[in-house]
DOZA-518867 format. One record per residue (C-alpha): z, y, x; chain; residue number from 1. Coordinates in nm, 2 decimals, m for minus. Layout:
! DOZA-518867
{{Z Y X} "A" NUM};
...
END
This chain:
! DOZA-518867
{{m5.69 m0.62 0.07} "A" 1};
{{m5.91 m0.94 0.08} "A" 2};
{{m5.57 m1.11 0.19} "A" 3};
{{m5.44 m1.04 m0.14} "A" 4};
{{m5.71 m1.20 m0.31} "A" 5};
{{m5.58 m1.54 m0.13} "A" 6};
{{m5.24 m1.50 m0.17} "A" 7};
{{m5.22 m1.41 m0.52} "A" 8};
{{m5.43 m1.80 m0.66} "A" 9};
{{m5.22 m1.95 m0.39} "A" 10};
{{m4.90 m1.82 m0.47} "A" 11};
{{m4.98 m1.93 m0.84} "A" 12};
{{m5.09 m2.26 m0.74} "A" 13};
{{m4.80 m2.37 m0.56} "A" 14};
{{m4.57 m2.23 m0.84} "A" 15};
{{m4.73 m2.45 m1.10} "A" 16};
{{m4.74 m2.76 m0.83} "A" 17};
{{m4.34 m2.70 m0.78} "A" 18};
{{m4.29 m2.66 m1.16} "A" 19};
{{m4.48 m2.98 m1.21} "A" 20};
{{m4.32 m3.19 m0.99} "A" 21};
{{m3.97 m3.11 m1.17} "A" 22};
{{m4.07 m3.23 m1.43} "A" 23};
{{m3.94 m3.57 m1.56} "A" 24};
{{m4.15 m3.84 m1.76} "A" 25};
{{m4.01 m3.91 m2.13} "A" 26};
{{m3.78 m4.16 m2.13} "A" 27};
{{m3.65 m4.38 m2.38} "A" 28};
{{m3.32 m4.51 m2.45} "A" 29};
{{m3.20 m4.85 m2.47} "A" 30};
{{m2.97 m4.83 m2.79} "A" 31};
{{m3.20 m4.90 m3.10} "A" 32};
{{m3.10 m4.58 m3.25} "A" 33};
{{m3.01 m4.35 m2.97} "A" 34};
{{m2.71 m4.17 m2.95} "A" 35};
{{m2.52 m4.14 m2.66} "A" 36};
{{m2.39 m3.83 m2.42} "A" 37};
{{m2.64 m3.64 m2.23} "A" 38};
{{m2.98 m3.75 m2.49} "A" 39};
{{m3.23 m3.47 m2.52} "A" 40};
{{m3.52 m3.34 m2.80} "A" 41};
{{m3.70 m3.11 m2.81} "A" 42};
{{m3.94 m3.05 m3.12} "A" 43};
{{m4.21 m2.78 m3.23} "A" 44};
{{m4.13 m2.68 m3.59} "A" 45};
{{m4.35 m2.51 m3.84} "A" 46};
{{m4.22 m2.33 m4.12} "A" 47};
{{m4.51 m2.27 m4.36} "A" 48};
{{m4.25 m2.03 m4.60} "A" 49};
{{m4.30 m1.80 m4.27} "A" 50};
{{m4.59 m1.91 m4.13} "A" 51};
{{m4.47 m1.92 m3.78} "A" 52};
{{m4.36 m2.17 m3.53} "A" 53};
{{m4.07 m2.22 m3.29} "A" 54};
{{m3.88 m2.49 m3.10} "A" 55};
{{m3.56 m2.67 m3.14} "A" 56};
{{m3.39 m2.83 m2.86} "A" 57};
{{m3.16 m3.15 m3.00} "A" 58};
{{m2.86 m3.25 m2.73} "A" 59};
{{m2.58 m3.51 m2.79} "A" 60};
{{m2.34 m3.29 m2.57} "A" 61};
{{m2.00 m3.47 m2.64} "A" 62};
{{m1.74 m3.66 m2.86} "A" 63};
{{m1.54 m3.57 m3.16} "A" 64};
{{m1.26 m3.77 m3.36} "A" 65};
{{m1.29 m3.73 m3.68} "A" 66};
{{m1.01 m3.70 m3.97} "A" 67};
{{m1.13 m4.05 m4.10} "A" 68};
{{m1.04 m4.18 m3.72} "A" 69};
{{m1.37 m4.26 m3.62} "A" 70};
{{m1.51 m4.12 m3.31} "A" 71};
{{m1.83 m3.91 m3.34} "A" 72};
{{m2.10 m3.79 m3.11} "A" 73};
{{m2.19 m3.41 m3.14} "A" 74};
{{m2.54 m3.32 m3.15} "A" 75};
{{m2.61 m2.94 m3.17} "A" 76};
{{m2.94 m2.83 m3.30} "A" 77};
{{m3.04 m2.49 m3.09} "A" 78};
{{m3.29 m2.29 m3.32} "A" 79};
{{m3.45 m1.93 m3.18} "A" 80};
{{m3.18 m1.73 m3.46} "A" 81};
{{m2.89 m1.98 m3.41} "A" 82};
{{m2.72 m2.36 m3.33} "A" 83};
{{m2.60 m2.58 m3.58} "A" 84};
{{m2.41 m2.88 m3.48} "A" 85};
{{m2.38 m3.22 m3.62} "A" 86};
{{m2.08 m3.53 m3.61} "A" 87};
{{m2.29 m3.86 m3.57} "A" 88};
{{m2.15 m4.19 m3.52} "A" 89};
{{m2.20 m4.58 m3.64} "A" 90};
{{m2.04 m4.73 m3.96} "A" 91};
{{m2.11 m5.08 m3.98} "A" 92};
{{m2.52 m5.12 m4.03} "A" 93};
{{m2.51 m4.72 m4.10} "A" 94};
{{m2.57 m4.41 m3.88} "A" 95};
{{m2.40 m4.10 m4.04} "A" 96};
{{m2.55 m3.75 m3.97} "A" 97};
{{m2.18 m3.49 m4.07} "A" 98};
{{m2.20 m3.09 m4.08} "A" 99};
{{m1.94 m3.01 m3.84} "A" 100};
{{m1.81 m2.76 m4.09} "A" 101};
{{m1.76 m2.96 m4.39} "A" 102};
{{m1.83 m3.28 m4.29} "A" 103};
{{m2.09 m3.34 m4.62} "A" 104};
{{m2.31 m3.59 m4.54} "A" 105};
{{m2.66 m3.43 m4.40} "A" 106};
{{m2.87 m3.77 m4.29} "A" 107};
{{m2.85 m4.16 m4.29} "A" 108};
{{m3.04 m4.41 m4.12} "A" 109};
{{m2.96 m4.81 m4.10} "A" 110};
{{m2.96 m4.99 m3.76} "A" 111};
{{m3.18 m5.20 m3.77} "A" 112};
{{m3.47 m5.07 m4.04} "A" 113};
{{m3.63 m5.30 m4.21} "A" 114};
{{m3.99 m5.31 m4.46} "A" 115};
{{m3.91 m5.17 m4.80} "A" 116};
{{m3.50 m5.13 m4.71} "A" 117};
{{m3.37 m4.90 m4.96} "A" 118};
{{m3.02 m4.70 m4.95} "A" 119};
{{m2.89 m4.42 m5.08} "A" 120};
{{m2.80 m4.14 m4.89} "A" 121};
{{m2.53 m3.94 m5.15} "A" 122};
{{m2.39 m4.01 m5.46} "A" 123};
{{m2.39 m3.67 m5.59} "A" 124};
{{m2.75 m3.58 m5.55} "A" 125};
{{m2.92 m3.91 m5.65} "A" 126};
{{m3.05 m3.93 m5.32} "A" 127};
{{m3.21 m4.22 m5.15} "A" 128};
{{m3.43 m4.34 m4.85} "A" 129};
{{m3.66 m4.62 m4.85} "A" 130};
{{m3.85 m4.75 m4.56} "A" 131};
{{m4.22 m4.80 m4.65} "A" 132};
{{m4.45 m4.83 m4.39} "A" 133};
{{m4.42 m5.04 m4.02} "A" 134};
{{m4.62 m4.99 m3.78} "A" 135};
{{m4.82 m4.78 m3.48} "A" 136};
{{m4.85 m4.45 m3.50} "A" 137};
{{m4.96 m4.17 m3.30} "A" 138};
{{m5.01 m3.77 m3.23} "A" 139};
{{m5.04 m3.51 m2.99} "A" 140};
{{m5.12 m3.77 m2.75} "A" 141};
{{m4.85 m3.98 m2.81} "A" 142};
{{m4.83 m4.33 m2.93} "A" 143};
{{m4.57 m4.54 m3.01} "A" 144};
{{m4.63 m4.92 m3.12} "A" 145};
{{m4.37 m4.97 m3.37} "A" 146};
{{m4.23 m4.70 m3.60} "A" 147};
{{m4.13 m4.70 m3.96} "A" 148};
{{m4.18 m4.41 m4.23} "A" 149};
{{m3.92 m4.30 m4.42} "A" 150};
{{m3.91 m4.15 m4.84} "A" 151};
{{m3.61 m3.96 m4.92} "A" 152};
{{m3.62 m3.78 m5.25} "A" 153};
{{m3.35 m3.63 m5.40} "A" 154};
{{m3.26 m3.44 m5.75} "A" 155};
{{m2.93 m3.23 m5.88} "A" 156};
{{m2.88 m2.93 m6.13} "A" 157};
{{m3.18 m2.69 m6.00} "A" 158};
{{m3.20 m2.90 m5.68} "A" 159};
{{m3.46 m3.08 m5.50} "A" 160};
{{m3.57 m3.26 m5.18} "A" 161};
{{m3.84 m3.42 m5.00} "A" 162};
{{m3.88 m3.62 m4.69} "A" 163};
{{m4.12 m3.79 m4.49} "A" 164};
{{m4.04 m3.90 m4.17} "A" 165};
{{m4.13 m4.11 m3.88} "A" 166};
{{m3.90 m4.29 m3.64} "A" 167};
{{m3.96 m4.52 m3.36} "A" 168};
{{m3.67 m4.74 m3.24} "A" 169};
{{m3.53 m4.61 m2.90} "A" 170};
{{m3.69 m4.32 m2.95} "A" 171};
{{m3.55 m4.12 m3.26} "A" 172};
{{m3.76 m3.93 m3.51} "A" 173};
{{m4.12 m3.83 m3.42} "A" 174};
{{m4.23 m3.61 m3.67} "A" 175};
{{m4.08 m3.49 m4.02} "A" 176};
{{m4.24 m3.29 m4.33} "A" 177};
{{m3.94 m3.15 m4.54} "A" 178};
{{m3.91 m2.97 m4.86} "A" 179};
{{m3.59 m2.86 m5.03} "A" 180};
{{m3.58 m2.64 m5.33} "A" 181};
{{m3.23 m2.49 m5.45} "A" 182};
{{m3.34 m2.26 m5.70} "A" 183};
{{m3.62 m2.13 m5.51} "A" 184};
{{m3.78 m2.27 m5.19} "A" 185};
{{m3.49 m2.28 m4.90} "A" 186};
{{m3.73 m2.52 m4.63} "A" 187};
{{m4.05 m2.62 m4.57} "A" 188};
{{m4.14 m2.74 m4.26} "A" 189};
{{m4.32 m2.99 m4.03} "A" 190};
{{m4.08 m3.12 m3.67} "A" 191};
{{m4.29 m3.29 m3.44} "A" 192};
{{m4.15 m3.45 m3.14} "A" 193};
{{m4.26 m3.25 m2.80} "A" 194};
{{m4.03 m3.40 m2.55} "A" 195};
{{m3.74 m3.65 m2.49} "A" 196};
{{m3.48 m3.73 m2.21} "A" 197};
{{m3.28 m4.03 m2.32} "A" 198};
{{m2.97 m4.25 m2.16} "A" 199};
END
């Protein structure tokens, strides 16, 4: 019986030894605003409609053409309750974020950002993005020396959203708040980055 008592911590030991070893280092990528096949997120979210957490797991897993000829990356979002995927690809000085279903335009970013840069995401919603803060931040551990934060706000006919978001160049986005009313509240939440594998 006193056997046991050895095995049991050493078996335990050398599990968590293994499973540390497999483990890989984040990496980051060496486009400015990554995006290629094979890049990997994964961020805790809190919903504070809920009060509960999860993780989403973010993976550019292939290519798409799209009606308008241009050739888009997929990125599918995997959620605990379902996946939504997104088209992404480069337009000039503009980085397009498409619903696969309708092809509505979900996010922008410009490559590269820039200080107190201002464009508008849609037309319809009066919807812009400004960049208005450069420099480090840090969280969870993590620190990054040059990142920018991101405004969007947005308004329509019993519409409304809200973003604040930090994103570091090679990296992608590091942490998000979000609020977006359509009639009633539909999201509020805060992503924060947990782990990256990038090409």
């Amino acid at each position: 019986m006193k056997y046991l008592f050895l095995i049991v911590p050493l078996s335990i030991f050398l599990f968590s030894c293994k499973k540390n070893s497999t483990q890989k280092a984040n990496t980051s990528s060496a486009a400015y605003f990554p995006n290629t096949v094979g890049d990997f997120w994964k961020y805790k979210v809190i919903d504070s409609l809920t009060n509960s957490y999860s993780f989403v797991e973010v993976n550019i897993i292939g290519t798409q053409l799209l009606p308008t000829g241009n050739t888009a990356n997929v990125w599918t979002f995997a959620y605990s309750t379902h996946v939504d995927t997104n088209f992404v690809y480069q337009s000039g000085d503009t980085i397009n974020f498409l619903e696969s279903n309708s092809l509505r335009v979900l996010e922008t970013y410009f490559n590269p950002l820039i200080l107190n840069n201002a464009w508008p995401k849609t037309s319809y919603y009066l919807d812009s993005i400004k960049v208005i803060e450069q420099g480090p931040f840090a969280f969870s551990n993590l620190n990054f020396e040059n990142a920018f934060l991101l405004k969007e706000q947005g308004a329509g006919p019993n519409y409304y959203i809200s973003k604040i978001e930090w994103f570091c160049p090679n990296i992608g986005m590091l942490t998000k708040v979000k609020k977006e009313f359509d009639l009633s509240p539909v999201e509020s939440t805060y992503w924060e980055l947990v782990e990256y594998q990038l090409q």
